[in-house]
C-alpha positions in Angstrom: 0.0 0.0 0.0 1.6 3.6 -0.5 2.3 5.6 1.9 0.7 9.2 1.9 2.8 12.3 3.4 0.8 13.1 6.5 -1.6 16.2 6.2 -1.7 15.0 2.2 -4.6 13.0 2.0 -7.7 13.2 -0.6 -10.5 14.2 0.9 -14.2 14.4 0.7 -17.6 16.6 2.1 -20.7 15.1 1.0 -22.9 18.0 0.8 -25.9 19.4 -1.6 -26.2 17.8 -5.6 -24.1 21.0 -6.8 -20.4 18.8 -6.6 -16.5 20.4 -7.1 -13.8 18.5 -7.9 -11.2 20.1 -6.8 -7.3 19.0 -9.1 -3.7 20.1 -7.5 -1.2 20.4 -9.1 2.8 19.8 -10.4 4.4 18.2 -7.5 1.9 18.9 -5.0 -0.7 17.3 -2.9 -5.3 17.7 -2.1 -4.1 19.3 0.7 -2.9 22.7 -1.6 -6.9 22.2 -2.9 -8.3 21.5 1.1 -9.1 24.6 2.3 -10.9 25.3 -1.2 -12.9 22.6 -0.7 -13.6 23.2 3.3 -15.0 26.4 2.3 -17.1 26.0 -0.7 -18.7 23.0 1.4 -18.9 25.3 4.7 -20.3 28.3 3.3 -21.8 26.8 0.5 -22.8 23.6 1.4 -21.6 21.9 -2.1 -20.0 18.6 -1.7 -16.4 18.4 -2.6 -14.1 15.9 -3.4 -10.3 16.5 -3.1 -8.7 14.0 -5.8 -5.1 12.8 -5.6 -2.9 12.6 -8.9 -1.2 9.2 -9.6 2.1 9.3 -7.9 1.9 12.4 -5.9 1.5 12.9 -1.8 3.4 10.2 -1.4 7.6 9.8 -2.8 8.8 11.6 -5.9 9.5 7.9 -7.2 6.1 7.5 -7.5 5.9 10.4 -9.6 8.7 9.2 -11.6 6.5 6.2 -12.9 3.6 8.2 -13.3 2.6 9.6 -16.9 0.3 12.6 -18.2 -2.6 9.7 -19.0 -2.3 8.5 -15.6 -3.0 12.2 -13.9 -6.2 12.5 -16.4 -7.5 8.5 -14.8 -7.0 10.1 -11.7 -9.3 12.9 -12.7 -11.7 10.9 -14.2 -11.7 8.8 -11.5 -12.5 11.1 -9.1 -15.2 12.5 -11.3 -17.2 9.0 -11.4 -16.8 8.7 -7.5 -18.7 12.4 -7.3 -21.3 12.1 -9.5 -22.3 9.4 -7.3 -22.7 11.8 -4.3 -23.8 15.0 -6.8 -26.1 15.6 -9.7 -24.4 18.9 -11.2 -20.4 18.8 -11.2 -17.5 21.4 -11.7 -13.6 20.8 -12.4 -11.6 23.0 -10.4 -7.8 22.5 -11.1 -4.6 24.9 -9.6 -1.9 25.0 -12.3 -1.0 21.9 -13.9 -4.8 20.6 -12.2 -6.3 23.7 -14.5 -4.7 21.6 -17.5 -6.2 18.6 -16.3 -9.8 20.3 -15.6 -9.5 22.5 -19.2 -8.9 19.1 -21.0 -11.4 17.0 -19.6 -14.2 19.4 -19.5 -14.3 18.9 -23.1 -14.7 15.0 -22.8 -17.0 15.1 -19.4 -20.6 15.8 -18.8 -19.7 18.7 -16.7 -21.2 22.0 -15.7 -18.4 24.1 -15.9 -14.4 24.7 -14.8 -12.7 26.4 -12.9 -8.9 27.3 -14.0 -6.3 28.5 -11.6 -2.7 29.8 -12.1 -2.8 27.2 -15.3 0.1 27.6 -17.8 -0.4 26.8 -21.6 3.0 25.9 -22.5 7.1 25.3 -21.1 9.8 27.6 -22.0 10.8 26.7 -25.8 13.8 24.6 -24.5 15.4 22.0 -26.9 16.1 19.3 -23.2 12.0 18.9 -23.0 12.2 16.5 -26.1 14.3 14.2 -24.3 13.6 14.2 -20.7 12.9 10.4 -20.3 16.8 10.2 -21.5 18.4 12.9 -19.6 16.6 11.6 -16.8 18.9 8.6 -16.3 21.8 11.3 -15.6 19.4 14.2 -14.3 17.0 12.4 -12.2 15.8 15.8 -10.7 16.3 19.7 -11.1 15.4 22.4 -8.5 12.2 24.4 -8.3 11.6 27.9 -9.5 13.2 30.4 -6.9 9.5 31.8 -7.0 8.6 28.1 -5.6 10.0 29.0 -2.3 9.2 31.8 0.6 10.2 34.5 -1.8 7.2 33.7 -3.8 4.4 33.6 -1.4 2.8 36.1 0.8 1.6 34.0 3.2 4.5 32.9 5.4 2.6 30.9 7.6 1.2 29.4 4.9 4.3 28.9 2.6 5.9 26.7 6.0 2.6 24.5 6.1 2.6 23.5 2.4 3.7 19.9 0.8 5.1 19.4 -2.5 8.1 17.8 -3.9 10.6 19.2 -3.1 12.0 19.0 -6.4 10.4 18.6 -10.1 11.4 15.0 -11.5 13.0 15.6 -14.8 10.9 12.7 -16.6 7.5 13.6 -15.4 8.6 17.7 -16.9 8.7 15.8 -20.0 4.8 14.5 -19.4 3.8 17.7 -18.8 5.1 19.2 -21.1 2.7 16.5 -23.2 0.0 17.4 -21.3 0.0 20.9 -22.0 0.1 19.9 -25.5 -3.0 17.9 -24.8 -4.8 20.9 -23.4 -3.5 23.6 -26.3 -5.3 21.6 -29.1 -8.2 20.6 -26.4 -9.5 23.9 -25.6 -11.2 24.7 -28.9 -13.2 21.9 -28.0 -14.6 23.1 -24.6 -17.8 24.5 -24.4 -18.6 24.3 -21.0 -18.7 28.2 -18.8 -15.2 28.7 -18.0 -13.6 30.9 -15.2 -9.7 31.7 -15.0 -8.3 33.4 -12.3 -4.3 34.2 -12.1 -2.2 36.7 -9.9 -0.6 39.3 -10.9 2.0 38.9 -8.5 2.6 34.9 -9.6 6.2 34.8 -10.5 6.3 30.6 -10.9 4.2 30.6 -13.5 5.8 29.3 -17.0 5.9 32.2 -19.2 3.8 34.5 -17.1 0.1 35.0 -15.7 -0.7 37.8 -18.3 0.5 35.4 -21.6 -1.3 32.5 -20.0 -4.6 34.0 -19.5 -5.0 35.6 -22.2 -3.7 32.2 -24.4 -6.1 30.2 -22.8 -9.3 32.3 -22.8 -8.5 33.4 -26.8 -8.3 29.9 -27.6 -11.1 28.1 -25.4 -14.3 27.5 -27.1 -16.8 28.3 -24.2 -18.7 31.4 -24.8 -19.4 31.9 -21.3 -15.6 32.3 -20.5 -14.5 34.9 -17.6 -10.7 36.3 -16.2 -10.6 37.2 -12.5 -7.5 38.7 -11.5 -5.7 38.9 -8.3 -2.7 40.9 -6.6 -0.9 39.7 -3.2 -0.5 35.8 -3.8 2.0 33.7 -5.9 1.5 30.7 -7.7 -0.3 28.6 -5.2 -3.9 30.8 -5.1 -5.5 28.2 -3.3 -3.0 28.5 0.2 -1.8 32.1 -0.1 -2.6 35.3 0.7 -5.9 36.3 -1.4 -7.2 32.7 -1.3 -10.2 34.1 0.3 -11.1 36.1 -3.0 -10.3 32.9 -4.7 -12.8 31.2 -3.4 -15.6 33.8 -3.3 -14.5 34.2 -7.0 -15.6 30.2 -7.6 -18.8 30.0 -5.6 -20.5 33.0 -7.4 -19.0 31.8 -10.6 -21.2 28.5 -9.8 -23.8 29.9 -8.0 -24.7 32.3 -11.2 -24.6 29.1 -12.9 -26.7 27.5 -11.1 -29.5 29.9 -10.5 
């Protein structure tokens, strides 16, 4: 059985038929996506389901093995598992989850997503062709500077956070497939769509403003909306002006839904 980091579990809050499935991201762990989930259930009262990603929360090995088709089973698995417990779902995804909630809410019978800090591509770098190779000598590189205390506002918050604590060089490689994936995905979505990004988020692959504006030019929902944030890095979800964050998502579905 695999042993899950402490505090890093999936979770779940069985509330009303409106259902969010909440997707972390690169690295990380439900617990980035748990007080998300606490509070769209607490205030709310929608029943939320925390998923986690094949091979993460528990050793970077793991991860290692993974691939990009294994992170979107995980998805989909956690998407039959709700719609047992809900009637009307959302995909809500932080970074690489955002990829992982555009993609599939083209394929799943779902009522709309919820895109956070997502990226559309990698640095152009030559090296992302041939990670599974390079990996045998590189097994690992460091995170983004940003990654680290400098990059959050939330210091409290920064110190109570799990992730990785570096990106496996072979699993860069399947993200980098994924993101293909999603580019030629998103004319394909139809579904209402809300992105929200900081302008403060300096982890983020070639930049908040270039990836919101990539994504929602090239999604096909015509209910798509940008909400934009200041005082948080990357990780929207923990930091600072997660509290907008959320308020952001429950109207979005809430508008939806009435």
């Amino acid at each position: 059985m695999t042993q899950l980091i402490p505090t890093a579990e999936p979770f779940f809050f069985p509330g009303s038929a409106v259902g969010v499935l909440l997707i972390h991201g690169f690295t990380g762990t439900p617990k980035e996506m748990r007080w998300m989930g606490e509070d769209l259930h607490r205030r709310h009262g929608f029943t939320c389901l925390g998923v986690r990603l094949a091979g993460h929360a528990s050793r970077p090995a793991d991860m290692v093995r993974s691939t990009y088709e294994d992170w979107l089973l995980s998805v989909e698995e956690g998407y039959r598992l709700l719609a047992g417990a809900a009637d009307h779902i959302y995909l809500a995804g932080l970074s690489m989850g955002g990829v992982l909630a555009l993609t599939l809410s083209a394929q799943l019978p779902v009522r709309g997503v919820i895109a956070m800090a997502t990226p559309y591509a990698l640095p152009d770098d030559w090296r992302l062709n041939y990670t599974a190779l390079l990996s045998w000598f590189l097994p690992s590189i460091p995170k983004n500077q940003a990654d680290g205390a400098s990059g959050w506002f939330d210091q409290q918050a920064q110190r109570e956070h799990v992730s990785y604590p570096r990106n496996p060089l072979k699993a860069i490689g399947q993200l980098n497939q994924l993101l293909g994936v999603m580019r030629a995905t998103l004319p394909q979505v139809s579904v209402p769509a809300l992105l929200i990004y900081s302008r403060d988020d300096r982890y983020l692959p070639l930049g908040s403003l270039a990836s919101q504006a990539y994504i929602h030019d090239h999604l096909g929902s015509s209910h798509k909306e940008i909400v934009t944030v200041t005082g948080s890095g990357h990780v929207l979800t923990r930091d600072a002006a997660r509290e907008t964050v959320f308020h952001a998502a429950a109207d979005f579905i809430h508008r939806l839904e009435n």
